[in-house]
C-alpha positions as CSV (number, residue, x, y, z in Angstrom):
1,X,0.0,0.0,0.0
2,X,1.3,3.4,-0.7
3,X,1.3,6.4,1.4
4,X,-1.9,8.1,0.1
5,X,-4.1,4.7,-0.7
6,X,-6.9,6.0,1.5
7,X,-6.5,9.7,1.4
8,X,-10.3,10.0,0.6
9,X,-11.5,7.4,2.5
10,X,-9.5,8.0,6.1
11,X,-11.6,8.3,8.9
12,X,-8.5,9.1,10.9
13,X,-7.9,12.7,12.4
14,X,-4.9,13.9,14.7
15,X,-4.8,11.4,17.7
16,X,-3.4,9.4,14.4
17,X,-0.5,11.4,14.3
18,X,3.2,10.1,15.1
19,X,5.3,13.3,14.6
20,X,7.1,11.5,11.5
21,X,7.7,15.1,10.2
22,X,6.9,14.7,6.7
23,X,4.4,17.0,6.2
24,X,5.6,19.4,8.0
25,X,8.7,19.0,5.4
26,X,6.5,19.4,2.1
27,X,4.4,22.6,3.7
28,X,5.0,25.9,2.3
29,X,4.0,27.6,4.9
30,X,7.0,25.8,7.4
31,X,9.3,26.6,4.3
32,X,8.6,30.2,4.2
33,X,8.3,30.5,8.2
34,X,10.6,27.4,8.9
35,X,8.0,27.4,12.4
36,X,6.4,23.8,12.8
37,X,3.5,25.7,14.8
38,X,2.2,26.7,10.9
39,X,2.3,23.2,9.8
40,X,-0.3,20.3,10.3
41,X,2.2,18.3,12.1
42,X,2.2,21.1,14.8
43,X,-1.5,22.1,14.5
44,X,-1.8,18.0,15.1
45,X,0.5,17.9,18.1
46,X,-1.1,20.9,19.6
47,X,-4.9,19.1,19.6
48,X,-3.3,15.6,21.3
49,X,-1.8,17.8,24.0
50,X,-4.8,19.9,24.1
51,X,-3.3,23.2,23.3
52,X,-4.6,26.2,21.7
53,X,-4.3,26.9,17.8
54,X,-4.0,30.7,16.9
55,X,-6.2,31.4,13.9
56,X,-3.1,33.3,12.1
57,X,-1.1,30.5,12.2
58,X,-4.5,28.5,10.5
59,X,-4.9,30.7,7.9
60,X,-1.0,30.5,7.1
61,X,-2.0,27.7,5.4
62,X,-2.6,27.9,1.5
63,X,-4.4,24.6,1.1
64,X,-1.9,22.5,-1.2
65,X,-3.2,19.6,0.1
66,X,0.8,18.0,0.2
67,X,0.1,17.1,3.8
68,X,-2.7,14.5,2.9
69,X,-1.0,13.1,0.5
70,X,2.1,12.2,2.0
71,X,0.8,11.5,5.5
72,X,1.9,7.7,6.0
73,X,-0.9,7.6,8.7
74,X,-3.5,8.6,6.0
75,X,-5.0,11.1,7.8
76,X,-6.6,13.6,5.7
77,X,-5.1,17.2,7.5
78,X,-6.6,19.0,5.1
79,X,-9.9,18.5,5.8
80,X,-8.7,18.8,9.3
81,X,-7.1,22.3,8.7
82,X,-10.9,23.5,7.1
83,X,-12.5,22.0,10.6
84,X,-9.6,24.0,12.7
85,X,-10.5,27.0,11.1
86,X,-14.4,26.6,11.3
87,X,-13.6,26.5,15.1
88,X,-11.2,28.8,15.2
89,X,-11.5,32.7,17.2
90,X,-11.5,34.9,13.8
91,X,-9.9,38.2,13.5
92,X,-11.7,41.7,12.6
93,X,-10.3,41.5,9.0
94,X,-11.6,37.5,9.3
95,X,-14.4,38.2,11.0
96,X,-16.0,40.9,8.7
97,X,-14.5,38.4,5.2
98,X,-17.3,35.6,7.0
99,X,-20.4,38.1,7.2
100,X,-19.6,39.3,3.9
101,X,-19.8,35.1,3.1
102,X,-22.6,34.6,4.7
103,X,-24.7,37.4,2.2
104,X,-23.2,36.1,-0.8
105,X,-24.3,32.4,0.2
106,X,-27.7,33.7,1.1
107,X,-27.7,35.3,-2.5
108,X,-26.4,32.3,-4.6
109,X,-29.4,30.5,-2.6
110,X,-31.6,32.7,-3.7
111,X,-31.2,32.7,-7.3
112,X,-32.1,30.4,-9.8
113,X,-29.7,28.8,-12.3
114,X,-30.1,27.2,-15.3
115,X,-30.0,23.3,-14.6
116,X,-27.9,21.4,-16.5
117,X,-29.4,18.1,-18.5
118,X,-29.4,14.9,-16.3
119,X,-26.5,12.5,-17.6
120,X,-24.3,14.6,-19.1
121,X,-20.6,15.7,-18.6
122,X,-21.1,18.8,-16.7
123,X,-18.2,22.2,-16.6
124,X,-18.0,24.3,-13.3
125,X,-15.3,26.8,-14.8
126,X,-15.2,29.5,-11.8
127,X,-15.3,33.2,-11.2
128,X,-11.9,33.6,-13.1
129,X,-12.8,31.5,-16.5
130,X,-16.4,33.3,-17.1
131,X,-14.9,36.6,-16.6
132,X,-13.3,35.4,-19.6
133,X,-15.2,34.6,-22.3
134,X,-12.4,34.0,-25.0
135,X,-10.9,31.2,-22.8
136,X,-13.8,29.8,-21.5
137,X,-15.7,29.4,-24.6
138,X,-12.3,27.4,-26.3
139,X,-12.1,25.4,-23.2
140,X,-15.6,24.2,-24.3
141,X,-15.1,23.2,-27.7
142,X,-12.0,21.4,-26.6
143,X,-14.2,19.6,-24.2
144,X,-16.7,19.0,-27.0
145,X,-15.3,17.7,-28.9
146,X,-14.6,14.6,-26.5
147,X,-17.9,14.9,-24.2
148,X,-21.6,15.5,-24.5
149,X,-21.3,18.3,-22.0
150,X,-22.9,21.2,-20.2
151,X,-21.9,24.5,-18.4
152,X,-22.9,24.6,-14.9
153,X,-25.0,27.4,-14.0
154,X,-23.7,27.6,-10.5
155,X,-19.9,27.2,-10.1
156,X,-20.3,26.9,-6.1
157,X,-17.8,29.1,-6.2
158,X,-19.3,30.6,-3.0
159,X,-19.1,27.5,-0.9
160,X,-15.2,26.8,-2.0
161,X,-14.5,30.6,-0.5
162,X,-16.3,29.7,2.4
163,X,-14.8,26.4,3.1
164,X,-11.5,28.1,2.9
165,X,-12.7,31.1,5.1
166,X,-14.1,28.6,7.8
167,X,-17.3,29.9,7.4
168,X,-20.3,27.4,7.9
169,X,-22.1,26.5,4.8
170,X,-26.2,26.5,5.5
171,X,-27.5,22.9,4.5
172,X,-30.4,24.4,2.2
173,X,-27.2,26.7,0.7
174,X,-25.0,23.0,0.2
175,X,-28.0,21.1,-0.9
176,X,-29.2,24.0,-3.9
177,X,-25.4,23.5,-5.5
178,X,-24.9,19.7,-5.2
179,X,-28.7,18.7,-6.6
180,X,-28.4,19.7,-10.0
181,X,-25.3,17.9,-10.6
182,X,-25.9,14.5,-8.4
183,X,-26.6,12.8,-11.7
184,X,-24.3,14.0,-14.2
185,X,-21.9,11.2,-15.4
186,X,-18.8,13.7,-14.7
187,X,-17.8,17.3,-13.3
188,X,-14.8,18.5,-14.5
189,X,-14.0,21.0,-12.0
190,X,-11.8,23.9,-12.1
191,X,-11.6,24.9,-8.2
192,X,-9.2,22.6,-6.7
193,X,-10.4,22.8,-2.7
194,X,-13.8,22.1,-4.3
195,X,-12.9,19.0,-6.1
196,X,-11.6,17.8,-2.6
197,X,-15.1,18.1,-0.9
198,X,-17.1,16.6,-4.1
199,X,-15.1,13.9,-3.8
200,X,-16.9,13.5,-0.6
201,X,-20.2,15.1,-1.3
202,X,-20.7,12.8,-4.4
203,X,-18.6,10.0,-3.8
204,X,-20.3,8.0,-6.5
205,X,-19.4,10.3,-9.5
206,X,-16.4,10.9,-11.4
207,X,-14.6,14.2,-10.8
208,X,-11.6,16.0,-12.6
209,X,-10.2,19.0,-12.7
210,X,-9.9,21.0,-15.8
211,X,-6.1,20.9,-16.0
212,X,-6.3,16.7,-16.0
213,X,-9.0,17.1,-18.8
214,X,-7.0,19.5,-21.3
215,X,-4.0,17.8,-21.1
216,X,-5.8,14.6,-22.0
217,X,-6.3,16.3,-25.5
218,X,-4.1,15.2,-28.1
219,X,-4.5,18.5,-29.9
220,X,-3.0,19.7,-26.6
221,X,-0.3,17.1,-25.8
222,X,1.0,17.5,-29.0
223,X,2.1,21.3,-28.7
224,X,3.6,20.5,-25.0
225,X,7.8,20.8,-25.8
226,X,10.5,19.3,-24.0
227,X,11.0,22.7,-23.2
228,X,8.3,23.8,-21.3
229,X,8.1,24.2,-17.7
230,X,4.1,23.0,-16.8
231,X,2.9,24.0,-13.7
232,X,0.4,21.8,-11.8
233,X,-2.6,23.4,-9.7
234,X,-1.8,21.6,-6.6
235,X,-4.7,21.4,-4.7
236,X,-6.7,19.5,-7.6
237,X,-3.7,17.2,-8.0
238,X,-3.2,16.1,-4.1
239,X,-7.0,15.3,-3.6
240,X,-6.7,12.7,-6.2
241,X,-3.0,12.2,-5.7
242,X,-2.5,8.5,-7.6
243,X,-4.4,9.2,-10.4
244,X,-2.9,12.5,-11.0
245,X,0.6,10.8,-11.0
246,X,0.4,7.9,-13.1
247,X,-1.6,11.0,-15.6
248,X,1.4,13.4,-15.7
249,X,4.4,10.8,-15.5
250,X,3.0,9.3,-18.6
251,X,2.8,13.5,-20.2
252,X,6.2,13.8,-19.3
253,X,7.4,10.4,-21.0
254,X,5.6,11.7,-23.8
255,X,6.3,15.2,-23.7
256,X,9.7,15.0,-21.8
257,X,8.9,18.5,-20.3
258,X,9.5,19.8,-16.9
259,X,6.7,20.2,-14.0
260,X,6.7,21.3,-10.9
261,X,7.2,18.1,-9.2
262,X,9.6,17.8,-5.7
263,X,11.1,14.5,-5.4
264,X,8.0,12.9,-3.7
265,X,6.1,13.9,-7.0
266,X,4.0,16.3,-5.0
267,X,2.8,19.7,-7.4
268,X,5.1,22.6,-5.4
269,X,2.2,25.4,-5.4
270,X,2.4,29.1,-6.1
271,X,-0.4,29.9,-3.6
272,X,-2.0,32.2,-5.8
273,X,-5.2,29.8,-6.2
274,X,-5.4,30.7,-1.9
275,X,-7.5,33.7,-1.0
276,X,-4.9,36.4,-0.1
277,X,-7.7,38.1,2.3
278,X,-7.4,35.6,4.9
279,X,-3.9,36.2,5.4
280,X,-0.8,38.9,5.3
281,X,2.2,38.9,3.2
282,X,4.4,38.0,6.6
283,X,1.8,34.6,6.6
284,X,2.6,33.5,3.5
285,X,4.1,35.3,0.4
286,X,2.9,34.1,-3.2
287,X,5.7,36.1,-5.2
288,X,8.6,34.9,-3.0
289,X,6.8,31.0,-3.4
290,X,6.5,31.4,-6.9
291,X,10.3,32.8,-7.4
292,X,11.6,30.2,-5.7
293,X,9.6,27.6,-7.7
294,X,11.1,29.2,-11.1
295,X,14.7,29.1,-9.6
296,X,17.2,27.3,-11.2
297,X,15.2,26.1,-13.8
298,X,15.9,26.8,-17.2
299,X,13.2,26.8,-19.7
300,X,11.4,28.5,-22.9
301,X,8.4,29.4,-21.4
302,X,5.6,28.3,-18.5
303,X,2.1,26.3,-19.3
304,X,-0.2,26.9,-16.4
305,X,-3.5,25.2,-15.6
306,X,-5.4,27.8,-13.3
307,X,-5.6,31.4,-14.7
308,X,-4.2,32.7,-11.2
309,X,-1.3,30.9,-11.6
310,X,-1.4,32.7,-15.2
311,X,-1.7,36.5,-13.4
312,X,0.8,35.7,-11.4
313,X,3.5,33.9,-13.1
314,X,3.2,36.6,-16.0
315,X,4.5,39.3,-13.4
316,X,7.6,37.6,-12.3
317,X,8.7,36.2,-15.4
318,X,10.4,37.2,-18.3
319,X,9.6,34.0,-20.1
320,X,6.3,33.4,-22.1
321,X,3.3,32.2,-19.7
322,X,0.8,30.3,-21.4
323,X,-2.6,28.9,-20.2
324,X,-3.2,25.6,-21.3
325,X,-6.2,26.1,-23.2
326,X,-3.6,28.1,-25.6
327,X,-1.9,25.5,-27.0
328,X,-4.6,24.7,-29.2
């Protein structure tokens, strides 16, 4: 059996935990702060020893998802980090990001979205690919062109930015965005920490993300060079970790490009797919992550899969930084 088997499955939570270390080796957030009291391994230790956990050291946290994967013990820490944080004392700036939650849950509940046809592939693309109509309507004729599909009408783009916030989602709220989509044969799912909780939430259908999905194309694999540095969204890749290996090991015999692999083959993240709100520069800092990612490396130019990866990788490079959709 290997280390994440049962990620999905684990009923396990922290008494679990020996203190092996290794997540606290793969967290970004001990790699910035190099403080084990920002990691899971210390959020962990704190609970068995029943000590308190500070909500900025919670929200340190960017969600990568690493930790589950690697966790020997199988226990799935990100879910516990979302629980912490539901429990946790919230700041002002915390504080007034979770009312400010709470009306735009009560206003997605309100409205009424197109439902898409029973038995069909269905698309939740996110905030960041409908404000862009270009990329999104290509990403659907790629996807046509290998699925029957449908657009979503709601992305449940409110509940991911609650889950991450540690803000309580209302049942009725939970039960209006998973309904419409409890029979579709797939989701391909663009929101990473969403793909996580569907997996749980609709353990019965298939789910994958969007970046999985385009580089599944042929008219996409095709324009992949060996010279191309292919950037992962992390948190979509870790909540399906074995899949997602055996997927982009066989790219990159194919393709013999670089990704953004660490010798465990977990996805290094940028943090930019992480709501900045919930935390200060001093928490975490996405440029300085994503610098350090690029270091060393030498390549031609970057191929994202999550358009804040795109935003932010286009600033501090000098290189050409494609979305993955562009290839085709």
């Amino acid at each position: 059996m290997s280390y994440s088997d049962n990620i999905n499955n684990s009923n396990k939570n922290f008494n679990y935990c020996h203190g092996c270390g290794l997540c606290t080796l793969v967290c970004p957030a001990w790699q910035q702060q190099k403080d084990v009291r920002v990691s899971p391994q210390g959020h962990a230790k704190a609970l068995q020893y029943g000590g308190k956990i500070k909500a900025e050291a919670l929200f340190s946290c960017i969600l990568c998802g690493a930790c589950s994967a690697i966790c020997p013990e199988n226990i799935d820490l990100t879910t516990m980090l979302l629980d912490l944080r539901q429990q946790s004392e919230k700041t002002p700036a915390q504080q007034t990001i979770e009312n400010d939650l709470l009306q735009l849950i009560k206003l997605k509940h309100e409205q009424k979205f197109s439902q898409p046809p029973i038995n069909k592939t269905v698309f939740l693309p996110g905030p960041e690919l409908r404000s862009n109509q270009s990329y999104l309507s290509h990403i659907m004729q790629l996807l046509n062109n290998r699925y029957d599909i449908a657009i979503a009408g709601d992305d449940g783009y409110d509940i991911s930015m609650a889950l991450e916030a540690g803000v309580e989602i209302p049942a009725h709220r939970l039960d209006s965005f998973l309904q419409p989509i409890r029979f579709s044969i797939k989701l391909i799912v663009s929101d990473g920490l969403l793909i996580q909780k569907l997996h749980h939430w609709l353990p019965y259908t298939k789910i994958n993300s969007t970046g999985y999905e385009l580089s599944q194309l042929p008219q996409i694999r095709e324009h992949i060079k060996d010279s191309d540095f292919y950037v992962i969204e992390s948190r979509a890749y870790h909540c399906n970790f074995e899949k997602n290996v055996s997927h982009y090991d066989k790219l990159q015999r194919e393709q013999f490009c670089q990704f953004n692999l660490d010798l465990n083959r977990l996805a290094i993240p940028t943090g930019a797919v992480s709501n900045e709100k919930l935390r200060t520069a001093e928490c975490f800092n996405t440029t300085k992550q994503a610098e350090w990612m690029l270091s060393n490396k030498q390549f031609a130019r970057i191929i994202v899969e999550d358009m804040k990866d795109l935003a932010l990788l286009s600033k501090i490079s000098d290189k050409p930084v494609l979305h993955l959709a562009e290839l085709n």
